[in-house]
MARFI-65367 format. One record per residue: x, y, z of N, C-alpha, C, O in turn. Coordinates in steps of 0.05 Angstrom, whole numbers, plus 5000, padded with zeros to 4 digits. Example, Ala and Ser with C-alpha at 12.3 -4.5 7.8 and 13.67 -1.06 7.14 Angstrom:
BEGIN
526448865156524649105156526449345156528549345169 525749555142527349795143525850015157526850235161 
// end
This chain:
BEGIN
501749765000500050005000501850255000503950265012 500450514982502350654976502650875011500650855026 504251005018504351135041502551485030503451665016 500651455040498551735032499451955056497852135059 501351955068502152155093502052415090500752575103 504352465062504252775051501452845038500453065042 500052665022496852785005495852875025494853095022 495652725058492652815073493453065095492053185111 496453065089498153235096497353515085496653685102 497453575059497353755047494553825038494054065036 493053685034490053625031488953875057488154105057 489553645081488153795115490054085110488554265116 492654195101493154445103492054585081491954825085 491254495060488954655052486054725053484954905040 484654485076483054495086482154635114479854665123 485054725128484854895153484555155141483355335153 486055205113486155475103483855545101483255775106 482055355093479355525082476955525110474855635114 478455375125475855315148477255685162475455855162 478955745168480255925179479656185157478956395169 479856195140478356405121475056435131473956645136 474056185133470856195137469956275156467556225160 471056385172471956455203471556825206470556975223 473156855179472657225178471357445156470557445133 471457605175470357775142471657965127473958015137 471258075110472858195087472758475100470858525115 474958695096474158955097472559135099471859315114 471858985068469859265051468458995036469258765038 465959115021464358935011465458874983466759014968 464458584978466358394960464758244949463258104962 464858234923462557994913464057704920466457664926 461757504917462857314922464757084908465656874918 464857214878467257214871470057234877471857064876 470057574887471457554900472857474919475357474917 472057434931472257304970473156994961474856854972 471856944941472656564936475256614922476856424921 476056914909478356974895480456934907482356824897 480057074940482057104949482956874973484956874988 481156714971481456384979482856394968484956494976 482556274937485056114928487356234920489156074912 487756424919489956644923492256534952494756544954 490056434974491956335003492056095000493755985013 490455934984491355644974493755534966495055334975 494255784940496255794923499055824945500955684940 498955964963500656074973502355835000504555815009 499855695004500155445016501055285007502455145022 501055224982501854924961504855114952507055004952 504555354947507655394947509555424965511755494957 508955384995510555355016511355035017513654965021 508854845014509554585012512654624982515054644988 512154634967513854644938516454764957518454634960 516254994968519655094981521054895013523354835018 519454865022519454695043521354355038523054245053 520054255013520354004999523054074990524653894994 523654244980526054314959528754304988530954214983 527954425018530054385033530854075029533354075026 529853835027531153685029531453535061532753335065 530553625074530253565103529853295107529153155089 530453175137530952865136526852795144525852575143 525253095152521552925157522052935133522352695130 522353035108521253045079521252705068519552585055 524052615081523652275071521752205086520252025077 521152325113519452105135515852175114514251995109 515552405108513352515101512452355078510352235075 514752405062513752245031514652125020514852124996 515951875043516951635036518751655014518651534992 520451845023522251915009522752104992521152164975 525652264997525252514980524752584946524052804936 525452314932524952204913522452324902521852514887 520852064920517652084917516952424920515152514905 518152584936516452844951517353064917516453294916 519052954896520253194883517253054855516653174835 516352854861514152794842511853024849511153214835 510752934882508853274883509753484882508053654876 512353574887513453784877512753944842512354174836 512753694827511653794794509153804798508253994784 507053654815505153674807503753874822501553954814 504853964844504854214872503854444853502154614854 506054374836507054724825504754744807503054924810 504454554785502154624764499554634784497954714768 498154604807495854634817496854894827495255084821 499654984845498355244850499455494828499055734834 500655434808499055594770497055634773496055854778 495755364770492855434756491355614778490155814770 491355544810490155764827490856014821489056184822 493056084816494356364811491956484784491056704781 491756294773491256424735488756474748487856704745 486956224767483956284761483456564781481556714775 485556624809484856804822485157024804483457204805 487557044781486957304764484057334754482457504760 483757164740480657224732478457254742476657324727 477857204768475457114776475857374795473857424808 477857554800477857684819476558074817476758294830 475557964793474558274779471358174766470058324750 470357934775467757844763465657924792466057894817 463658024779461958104796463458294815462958254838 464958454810466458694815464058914829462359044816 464358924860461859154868464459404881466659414891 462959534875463859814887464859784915463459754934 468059814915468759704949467059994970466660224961 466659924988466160075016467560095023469259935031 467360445025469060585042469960535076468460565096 472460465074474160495106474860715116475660905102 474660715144475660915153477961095149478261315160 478861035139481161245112479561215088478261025080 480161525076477961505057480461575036479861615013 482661575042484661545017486861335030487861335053 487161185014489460945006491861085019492361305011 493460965039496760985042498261085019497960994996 500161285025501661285007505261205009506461215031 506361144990509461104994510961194976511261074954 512761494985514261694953511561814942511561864918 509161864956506861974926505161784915503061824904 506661494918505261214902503061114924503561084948 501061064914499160814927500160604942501560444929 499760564963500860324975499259984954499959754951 497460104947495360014939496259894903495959664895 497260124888498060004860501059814864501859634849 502559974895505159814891503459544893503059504869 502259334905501159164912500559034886501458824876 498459224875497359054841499259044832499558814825 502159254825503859164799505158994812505758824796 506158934844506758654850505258374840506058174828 503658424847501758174840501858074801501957854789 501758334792501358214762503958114758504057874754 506658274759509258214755509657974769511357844756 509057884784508457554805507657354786508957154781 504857434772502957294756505557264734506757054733 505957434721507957414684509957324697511057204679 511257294717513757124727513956774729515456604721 511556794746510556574764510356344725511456134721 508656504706508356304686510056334667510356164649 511056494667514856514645515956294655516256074645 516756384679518656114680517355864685518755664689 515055824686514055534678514555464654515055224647 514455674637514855614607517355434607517755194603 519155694615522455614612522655324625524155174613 521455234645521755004652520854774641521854554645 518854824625518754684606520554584585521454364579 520754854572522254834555525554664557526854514542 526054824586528954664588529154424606531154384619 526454224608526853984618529153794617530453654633 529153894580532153704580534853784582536853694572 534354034603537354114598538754014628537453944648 541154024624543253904642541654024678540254224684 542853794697541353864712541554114729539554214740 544454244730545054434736543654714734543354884751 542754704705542654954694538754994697536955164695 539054774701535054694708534854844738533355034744 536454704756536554804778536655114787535455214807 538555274767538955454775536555664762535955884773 535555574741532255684728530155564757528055694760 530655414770528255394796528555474815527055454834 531655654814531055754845529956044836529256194854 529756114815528256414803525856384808524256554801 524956124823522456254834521956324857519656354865 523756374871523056554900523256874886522557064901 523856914866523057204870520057304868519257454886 517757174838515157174834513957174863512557354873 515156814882513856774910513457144930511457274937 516057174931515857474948514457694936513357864950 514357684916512457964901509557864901507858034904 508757614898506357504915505357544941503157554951 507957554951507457584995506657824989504257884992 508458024979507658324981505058494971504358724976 503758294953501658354937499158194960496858254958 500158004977498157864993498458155018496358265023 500358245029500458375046499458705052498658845071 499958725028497858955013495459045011494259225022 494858774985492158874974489958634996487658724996 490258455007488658405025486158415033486558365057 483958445033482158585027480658435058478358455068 482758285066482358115097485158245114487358305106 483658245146485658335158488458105167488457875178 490758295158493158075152493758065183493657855195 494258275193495458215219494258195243495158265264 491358045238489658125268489457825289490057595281 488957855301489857515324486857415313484757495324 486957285297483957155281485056835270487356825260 484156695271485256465261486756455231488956335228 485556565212485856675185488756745178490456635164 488757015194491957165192493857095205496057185199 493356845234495756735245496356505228498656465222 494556355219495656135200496656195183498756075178 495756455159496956505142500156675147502256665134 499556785169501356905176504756735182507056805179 503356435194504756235194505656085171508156075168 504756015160504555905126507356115118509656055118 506356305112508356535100511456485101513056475082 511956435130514056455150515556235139517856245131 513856015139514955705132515155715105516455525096 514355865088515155935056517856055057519855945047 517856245066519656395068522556345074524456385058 522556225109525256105108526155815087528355725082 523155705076524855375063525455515049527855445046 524855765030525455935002528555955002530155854987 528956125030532556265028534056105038536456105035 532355875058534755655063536155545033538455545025 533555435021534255354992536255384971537755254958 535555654975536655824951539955934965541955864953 540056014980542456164998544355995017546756005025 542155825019544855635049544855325043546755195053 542755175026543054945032545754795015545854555022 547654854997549754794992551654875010553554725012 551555035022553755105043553054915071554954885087 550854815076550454795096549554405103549654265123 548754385079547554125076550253875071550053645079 552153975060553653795053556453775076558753855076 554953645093557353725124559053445123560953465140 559053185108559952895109562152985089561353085068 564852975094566253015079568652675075569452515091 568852685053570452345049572052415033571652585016 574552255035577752235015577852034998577951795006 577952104973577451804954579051674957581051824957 579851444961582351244968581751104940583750994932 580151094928580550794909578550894881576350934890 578650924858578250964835577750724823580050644820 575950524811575650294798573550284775571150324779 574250254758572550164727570949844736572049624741 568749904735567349514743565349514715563349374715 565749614700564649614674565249804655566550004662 564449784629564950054605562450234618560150194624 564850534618563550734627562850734657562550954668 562550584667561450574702564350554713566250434703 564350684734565950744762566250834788566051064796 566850544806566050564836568150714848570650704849 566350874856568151124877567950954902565850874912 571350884913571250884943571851104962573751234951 571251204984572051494997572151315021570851115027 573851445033573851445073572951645080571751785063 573251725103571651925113572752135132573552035153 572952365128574552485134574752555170576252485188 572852675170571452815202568652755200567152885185 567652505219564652505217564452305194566152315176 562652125192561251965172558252015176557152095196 557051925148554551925147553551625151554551445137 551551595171549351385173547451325148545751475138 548051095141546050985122545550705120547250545127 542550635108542950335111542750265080543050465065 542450055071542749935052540450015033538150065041 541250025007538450184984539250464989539850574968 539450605008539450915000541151064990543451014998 541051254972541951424965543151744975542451814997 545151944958546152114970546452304950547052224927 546152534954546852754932550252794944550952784967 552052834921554352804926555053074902553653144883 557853204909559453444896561653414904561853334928 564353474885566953554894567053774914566254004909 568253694939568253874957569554164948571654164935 568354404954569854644945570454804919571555024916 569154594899569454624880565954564865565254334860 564454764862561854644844561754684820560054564806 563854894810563354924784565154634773564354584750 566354514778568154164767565654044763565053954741 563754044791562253774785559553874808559853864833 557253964797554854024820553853764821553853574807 552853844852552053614860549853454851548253574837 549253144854547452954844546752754860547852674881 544952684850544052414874544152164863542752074844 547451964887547751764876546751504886546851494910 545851324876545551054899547450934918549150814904 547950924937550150844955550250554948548150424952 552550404938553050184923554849994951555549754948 555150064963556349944995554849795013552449825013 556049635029553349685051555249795071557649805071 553349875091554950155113557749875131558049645138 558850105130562149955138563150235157563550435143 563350265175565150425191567150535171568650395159 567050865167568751075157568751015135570751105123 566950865119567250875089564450815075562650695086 564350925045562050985023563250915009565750935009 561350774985562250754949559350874944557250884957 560350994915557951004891559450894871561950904870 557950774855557850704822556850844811554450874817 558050994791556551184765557551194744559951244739 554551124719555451064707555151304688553151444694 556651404666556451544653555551674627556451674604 553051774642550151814621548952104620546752214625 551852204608552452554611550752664644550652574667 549752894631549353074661551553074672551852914690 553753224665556153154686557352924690559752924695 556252764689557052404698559752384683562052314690 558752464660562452364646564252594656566652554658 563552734660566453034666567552874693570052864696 565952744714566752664739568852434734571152384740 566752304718569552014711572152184709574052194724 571652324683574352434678576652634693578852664682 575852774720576552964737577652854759579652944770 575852554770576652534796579552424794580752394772 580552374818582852324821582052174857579952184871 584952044860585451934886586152214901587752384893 584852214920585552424943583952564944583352674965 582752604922580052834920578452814943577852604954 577553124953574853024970572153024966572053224951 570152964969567652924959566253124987567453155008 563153254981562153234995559553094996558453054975 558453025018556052825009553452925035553652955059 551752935019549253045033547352835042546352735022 546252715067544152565064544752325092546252355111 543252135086542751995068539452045063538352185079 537851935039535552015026534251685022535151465024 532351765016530451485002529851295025531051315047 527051045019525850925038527350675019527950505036 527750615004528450404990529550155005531950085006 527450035017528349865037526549665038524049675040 528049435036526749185031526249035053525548805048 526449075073525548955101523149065105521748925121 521849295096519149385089517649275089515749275104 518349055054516548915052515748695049517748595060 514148465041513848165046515748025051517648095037 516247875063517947645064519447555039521947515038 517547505017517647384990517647564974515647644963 519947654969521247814939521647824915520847614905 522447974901522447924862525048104875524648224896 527748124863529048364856529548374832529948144823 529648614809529648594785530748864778529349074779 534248874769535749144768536149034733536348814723 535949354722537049324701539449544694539149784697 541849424683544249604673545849744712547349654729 544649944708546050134720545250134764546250204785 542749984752540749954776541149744793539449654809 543349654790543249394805544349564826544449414846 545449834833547949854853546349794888547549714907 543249874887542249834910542049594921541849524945 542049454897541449114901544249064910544448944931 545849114901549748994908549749054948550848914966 548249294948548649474982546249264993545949255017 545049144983542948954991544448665005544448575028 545848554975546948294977548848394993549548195006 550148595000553248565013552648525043554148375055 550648625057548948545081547548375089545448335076 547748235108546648005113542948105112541748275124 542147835088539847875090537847705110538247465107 535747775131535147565146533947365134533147375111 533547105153533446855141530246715146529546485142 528846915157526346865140524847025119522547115121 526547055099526547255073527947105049530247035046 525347055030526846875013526447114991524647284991 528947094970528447324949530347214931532347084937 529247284903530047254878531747504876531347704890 533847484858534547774843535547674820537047484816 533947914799534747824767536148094762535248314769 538748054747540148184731540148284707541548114694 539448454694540148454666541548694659540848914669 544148644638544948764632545148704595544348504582 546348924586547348874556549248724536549448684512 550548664556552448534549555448524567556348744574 557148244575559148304594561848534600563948544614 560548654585562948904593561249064597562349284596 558849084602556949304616554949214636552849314642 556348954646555448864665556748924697557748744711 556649174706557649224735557449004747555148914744 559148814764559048784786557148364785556248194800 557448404759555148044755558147934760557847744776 560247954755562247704771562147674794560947474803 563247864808562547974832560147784852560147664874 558247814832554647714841555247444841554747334862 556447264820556547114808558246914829557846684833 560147054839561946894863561746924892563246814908 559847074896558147044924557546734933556546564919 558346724959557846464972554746464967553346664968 553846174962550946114952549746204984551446265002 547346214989545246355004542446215003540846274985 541946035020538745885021536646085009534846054993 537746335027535246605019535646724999533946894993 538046664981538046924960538746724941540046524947 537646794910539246654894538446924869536447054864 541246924856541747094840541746884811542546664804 540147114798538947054767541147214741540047414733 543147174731544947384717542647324687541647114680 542547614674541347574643543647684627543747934627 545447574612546247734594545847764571546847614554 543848004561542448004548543347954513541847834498 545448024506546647954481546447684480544547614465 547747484493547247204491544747084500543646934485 543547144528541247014535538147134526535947024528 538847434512535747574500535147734529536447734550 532647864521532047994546531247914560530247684556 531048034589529447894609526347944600525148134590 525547714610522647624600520647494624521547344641 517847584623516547524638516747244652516747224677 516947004634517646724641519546744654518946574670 521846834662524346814672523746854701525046764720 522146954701521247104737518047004738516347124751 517446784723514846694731516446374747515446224765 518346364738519345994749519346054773518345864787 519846184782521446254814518246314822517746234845 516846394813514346394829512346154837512145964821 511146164858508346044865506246224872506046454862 504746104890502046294907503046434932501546594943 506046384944505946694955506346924950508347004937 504047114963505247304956507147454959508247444981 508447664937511547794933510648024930508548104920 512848174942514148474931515848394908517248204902 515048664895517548724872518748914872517849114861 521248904883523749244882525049224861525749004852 525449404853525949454812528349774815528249994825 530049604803530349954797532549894763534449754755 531450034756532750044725530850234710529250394721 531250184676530350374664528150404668527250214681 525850664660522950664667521550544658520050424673 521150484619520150324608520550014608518949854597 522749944622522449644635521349604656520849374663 520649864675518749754705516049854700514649844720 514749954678511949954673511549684653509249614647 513449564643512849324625512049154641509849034637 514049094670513348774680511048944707509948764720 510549154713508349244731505649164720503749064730 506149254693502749264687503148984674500948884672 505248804664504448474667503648344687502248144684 504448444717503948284735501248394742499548234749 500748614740498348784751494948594736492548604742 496648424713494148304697493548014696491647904684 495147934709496447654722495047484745493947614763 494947224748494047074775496547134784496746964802 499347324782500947224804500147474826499247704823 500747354846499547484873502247754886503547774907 502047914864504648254875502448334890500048344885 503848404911502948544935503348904926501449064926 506048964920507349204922508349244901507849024891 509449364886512249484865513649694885512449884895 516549634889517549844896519750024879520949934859 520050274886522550324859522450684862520250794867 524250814860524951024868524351234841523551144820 524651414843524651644817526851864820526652074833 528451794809531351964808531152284786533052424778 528352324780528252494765527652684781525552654793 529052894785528053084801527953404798528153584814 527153394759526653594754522753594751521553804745 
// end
């Protein structure tokens, strides 16, 4: 069952927003257009604190959404719901338009001669043409390197603040009064605000405190290479399956940071990754590092953990994906846990680590499946139906995408009895 923690999470904080709006009243008189306008105006503002919040990276964000992985999926879809609130509060917020009622100031603040009142609107529109430019651009540059993606998303804390100021403004509800309304939102704000500049300003400086000395440089396939590091001051805690965003220490313009699978299992003062080199940087790193280098490494990240779930396993890595499964096998797995693991690769010189697999002392609980696909064809549904009966299995997958929606939606149509699919999403634009 999937973990629903963050949906009813984010769901109930948009459901306190409006119970807490329903609570007060407007200024001046407002059609009801309006008033529902400027709901989702604090909606929006909510779902984009979740979006800056998520982006810290924080160790509840794995507890929240079963991983930070999983949390950068609502992150895309965060953002296009609070767009579309933004677009509809533009429109809807001049329909049935009544003549506001006069407040006890019968002229608007001023600031230099200016309206406190227009600075507010040209905030808000300039917010609006920001907020959907660079959606564009993000579109547009999905496929660009991950770096340069990254640095087009932190341009959105500026739109965010010219939004606060256009919420703080034009208001047409009281912002600062002890009402349930303006302390939550008032709260909300706060928690936008610092995940925004932590984000953007400190979390490279601050996030990557595990520092390690590469001792050992090794090729275990064409193009793939296991980084070993020790550890300099301090090691990082991790268990087996998880991952780490990693950068050359001191240096970001060589190599910004990325998130690797930890290919080890935890050993006192020492980490490996395997990476294999599938641009984004990946190849400049092959080619840069050196012995001695230091790395810094942020984390550890991901739920990817197979003690999770059933007893009775499938493992199924393809190419590059086996490295969680290697941090799997190198740990003793317990012994009332029986599990398959199938291999496939392309052929034996792009096979990381199947010797390796291949000369492992045999294991009652584990038996390893090698495919090499040049000689043996692809892996195929039959290959992972032998090993089955009627109990039921988990399946942890991690390889390309279009091979884990092939055998998901085969099994999904199947008498065989999958409990789960598990499997991470490394895409985190």
């Amino acid at each position: 069952m999937r973990d629903r923690t963050a949906f009813f999470l984010i769901a109930l904080s948009c459901l306190v927003t409006w119970l807490a709006w329903s609570t007060v009243q407007p200024t001046r008189l407002l059609s009801i257009y309006q008033q529902y306008s400027h709901l989702l105006a604090s909606v929006s503002i909510v779902i984009f604190t979740w979006m800056f919040f998520i982006a810290t990276r924080n160790r509840l964000i794995d507890s929240l959404f079963h991983g930070v992985d999983k949390a950068y999926v609502y992150h895309k879809y965060l953002t296009i719901v609070a767009l579309g609130l933004i677009w509809i509060h533009e429109l809807t917020i001049d329909l049935g338009k009544i003549r506001a009622a006069k407040t006890l100031k019968t002229e608007a603040p001023r600031l230099l001669g200016i309206k406190l009142s227009d600075i507010g609107e040209g905030a808000g529109e300039l917010s609006l043409y920001l907020f959907f430019g660079l959606a564009i651009l993000a579109v547009i540059a999905a496929k660009l390197e991950y770096q340069k993606w990254k640095l087009l998303h932190t341009l959105i804390l500026i739109p965010f603040i010219l939004g606060i100021i256009h919420y703080y403004i034009n208001s047409r509800y009281l912002v600062f009064a002890l009402n349930p309304y303006s302390l939550w939102m008032n709260f909300v704000i706060l928690i936008g605000l610092v995940s925004a500049f932590y984000t953007v300003f400190f979390y490279e400086r601050t996030a990557y405190k595990y520092r390690y000395k590469i001792s050992q440089l090794k090729e275990v396939a064409d193009g793939t290479l296991e980084i070993t590091a020790t550890a300099i001051d301090g090691e990082m805690k991790y268990q087996p399956g998880q991952f780490a965003f990693m950068k050359i220490a001191d240096n970001e313009n060589a190599f910004p940071s990325h998130p690797f699978s930890i290919s080890s299992a935890p050993q006192p003062g020492q980490i490996q990754f395997t990476i294999k080199a599938l641009g984004d940087h990946t190849a400049t790193l092959q080619r840069i590092l050196q012995p001695g280098d230091v790395i810094a490494v942020s984390g550890p990240h991901g739920r990817f953990n197979y003690q999770a779930g059933a007893k009775r396993q499938v493992w199924v890595a393809g190419g590059i994906g086996i490295t969680p499964f290697r941090s799997f096998c190198l740990a003793p797995i317990p012994a009332d846990y029986q599990v398959d693991l199938y291999y496939a690769y392309a052929n034996p010189a792009e096979g990381a680590y199947a010797e390796e697999l291949k000369a492992m002392a045999p294991r009652e609980n584990l038996r390893i499946h090698l495919i090499n696909s040049a000689e043996d064809g692809f892996l195929k549904i039959e290959d992972i139906a032998r090993c089955l009966d009627n109990t039921p299995f988990d399946l942890y997958f991690c390889g390309p995408t279009p091979m884990r929606k092939f055998f998901f939606f085969f099994f999904a149509g199947t008498h065989y009895p999958l409990r789960n699919l598990h499997f991470e999403k490394f895409q985190f634009k």
